[in-house]
N, C-alpha and C positions, 0 to 999 in steps of 0.2 A: 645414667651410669657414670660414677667418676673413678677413673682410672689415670687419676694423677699421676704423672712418675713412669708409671707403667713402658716398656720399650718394645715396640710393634713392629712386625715385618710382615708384608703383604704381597704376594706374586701378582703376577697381571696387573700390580694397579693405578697403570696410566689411566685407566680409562673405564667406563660402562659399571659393571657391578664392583668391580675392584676401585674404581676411583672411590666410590661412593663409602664402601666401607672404610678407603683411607683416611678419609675428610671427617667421619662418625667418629672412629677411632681418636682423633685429632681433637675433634671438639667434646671430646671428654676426656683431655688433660694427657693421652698417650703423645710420645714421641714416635716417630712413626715412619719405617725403611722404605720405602717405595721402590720394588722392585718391576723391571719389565724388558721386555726384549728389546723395546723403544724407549731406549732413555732418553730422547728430546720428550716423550709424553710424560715419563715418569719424571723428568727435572719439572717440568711445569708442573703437577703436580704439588712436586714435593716444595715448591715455592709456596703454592699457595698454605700448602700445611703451616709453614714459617709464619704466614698471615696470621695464623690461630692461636702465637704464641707460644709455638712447642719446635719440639728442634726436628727438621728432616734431614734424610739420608736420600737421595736417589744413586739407583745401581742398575746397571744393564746387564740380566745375567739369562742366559739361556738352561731354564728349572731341567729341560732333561739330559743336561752336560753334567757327571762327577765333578768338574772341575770349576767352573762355574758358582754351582753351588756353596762349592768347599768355600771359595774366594767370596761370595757374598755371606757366607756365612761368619766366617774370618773377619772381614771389615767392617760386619754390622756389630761384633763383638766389641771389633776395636777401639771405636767410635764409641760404643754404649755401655760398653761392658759387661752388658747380657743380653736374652733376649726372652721377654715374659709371654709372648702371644708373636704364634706365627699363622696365616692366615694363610691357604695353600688356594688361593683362587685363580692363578695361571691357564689357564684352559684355550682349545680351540675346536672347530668344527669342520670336516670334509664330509659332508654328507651326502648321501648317495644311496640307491637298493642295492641292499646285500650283492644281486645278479651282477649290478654294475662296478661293484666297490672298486676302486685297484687297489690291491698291496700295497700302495705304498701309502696311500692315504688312511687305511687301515692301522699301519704301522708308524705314521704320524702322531696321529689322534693318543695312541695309548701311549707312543713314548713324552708328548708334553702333558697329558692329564693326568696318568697312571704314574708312570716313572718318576715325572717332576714331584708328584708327592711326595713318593716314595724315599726319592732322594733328599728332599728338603724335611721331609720329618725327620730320617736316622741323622741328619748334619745336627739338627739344632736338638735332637733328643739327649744328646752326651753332656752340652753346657748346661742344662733342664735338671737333669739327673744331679748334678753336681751343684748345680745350687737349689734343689729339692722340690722345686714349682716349676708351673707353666702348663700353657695353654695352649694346644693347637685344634684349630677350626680348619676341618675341609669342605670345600664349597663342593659340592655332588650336585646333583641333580634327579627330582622325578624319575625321568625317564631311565634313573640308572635301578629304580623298582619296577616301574611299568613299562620299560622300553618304548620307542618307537620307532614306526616304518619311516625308512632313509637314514635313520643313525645309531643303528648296530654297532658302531667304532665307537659313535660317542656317547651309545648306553653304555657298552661294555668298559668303556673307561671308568664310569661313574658308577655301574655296581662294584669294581674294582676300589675302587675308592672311599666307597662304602664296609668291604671286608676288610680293608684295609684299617680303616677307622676303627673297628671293632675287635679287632687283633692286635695292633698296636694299643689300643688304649689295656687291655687286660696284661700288654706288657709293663707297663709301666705306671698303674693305678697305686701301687703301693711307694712311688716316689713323688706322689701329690703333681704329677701331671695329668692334666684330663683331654681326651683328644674325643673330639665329637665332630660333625658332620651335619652343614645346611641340606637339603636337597630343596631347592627353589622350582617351583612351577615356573608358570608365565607370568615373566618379569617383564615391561615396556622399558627398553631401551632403544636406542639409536637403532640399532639393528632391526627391533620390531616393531619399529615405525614406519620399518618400508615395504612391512607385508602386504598383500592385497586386503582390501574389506572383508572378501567372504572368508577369506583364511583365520580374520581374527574374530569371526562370528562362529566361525566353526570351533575356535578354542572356545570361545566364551562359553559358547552352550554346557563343555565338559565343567564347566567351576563352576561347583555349586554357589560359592560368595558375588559368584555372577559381577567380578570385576579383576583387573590385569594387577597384578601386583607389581611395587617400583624397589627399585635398588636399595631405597629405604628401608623398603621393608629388611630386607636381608638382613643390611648393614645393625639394623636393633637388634637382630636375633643373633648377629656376630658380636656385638656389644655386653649382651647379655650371658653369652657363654662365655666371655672374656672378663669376666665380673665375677668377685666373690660369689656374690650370690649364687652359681655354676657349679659352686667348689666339689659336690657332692655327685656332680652328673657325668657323666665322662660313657665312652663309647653307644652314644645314641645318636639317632639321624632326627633332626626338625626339618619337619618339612614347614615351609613358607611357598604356599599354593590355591590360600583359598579355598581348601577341601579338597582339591582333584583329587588327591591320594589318599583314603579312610582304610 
């Protein structure tokens, strides 16, 4: 995909699925905002993007503050002068049985994965609107269709994010923005490197492709909905799973 030119902003992506799509992004000619709650991870980062010959931006902005947002919103402007493809993959997980949940971890989950969208699509939907294009991709997930036992907060973030997708984009389909939605199976990262054996034999059995999918993958399917070639698709969920989900 070549997205010369093109001016990218990415939540979460110091690191794991988000770094990867900023780097994709990158190496196909976008400039590229790296946003994260960790800006020593998101300057690193956005260093290496400089490597690939395109300009970064790193910002420390916490996605479920108004204020935050507004302000990274504001300086990615500033800096860029628009912004073509925003990429809402800030996400985190308290997982736990519904029986045990607490409140407050309940009300975590949704206010960075629910809300952060939320927030970051109506910021960048008004400069969109105004200069007539743009792309927003939100990272969902599986589980926000098929849920699963122990994260009820962070299905119900991810079917949220899903209706969301699909409401916003019928808002805004006639000012040639298109907002669509990954939902990623089992992706190997860092994280799910430190599973037990049998825990990753018991995912496998459920994939029919009978293999773990990697941040790569994503990151093409983020690619490709950031690409002309998208121009016509807008309020749909890809899932990248392997088949779990038919």
């Amino acid at each position: 995909m070549d997205l010369s030119g093109k001016i990218a902003l990415v939540t979460g992506g110091a690191r794991g699925i988000g770094q990867r799509i900023v780097l994709a992004l990158a190496e196909s000619g976008c400039h590229v905002i790296v946003s994260d709650i960790d800006f020593e991870g998101a300057k690193q980062t956005a260093d290496v993007v400089q490597q690939k010959g395109v300009k970064s931006l790193a910002l420390q902005a916490d996605v479920s503050s108004a204020d935050d947002v507004s302000a990274m919103i504001d300086k990615s402007i500033e800096m860029f002068g628009r912004i073509d493809i925003l990429v809402n993959n800030a996400g985190i997980t308290r997982d736990n049985l519904l029986i045990r949940m607490k409140e407050e971890d309940w009300d975590l989950v949704l206010r960075i994965n629910l809300k952060g969208a939320f927030l970051c699509t109506k910021q960048v939907i008004r400069p969109m609107m105004k200069q007539r294009s743009g792309k927003v991709i939100n990272i969902a997930s599986v589980v926000g269709v098929m849920g699963n036992a122990g994260q009820a907060n962070y299905s119900a973030s991810k079917a949220g994010m899903i209706g969301l997708t699909k409401s916003a984009a019928k808002e805004v389909a006639g000012k040639n923005i298109q907002i669509n939605a990954i939902a990623p199976g089992f992706i190997q990262t860092e994280m799910t490197d430190h599973l037990r054996e049998d825990v990753k034999e018991t995912y496998m059995a459920s994939i029919p492709a009978k293999v773990f999918g990697t941040p790569q993958d994503v990151a093409n399917a983020v690619l490709f909905l950031a690409s002309p070639m998208a121009d016509y698709i807008t309020g749909q969920v890809v899932h990248v799973d392997g088949g779990l989900v038919m």
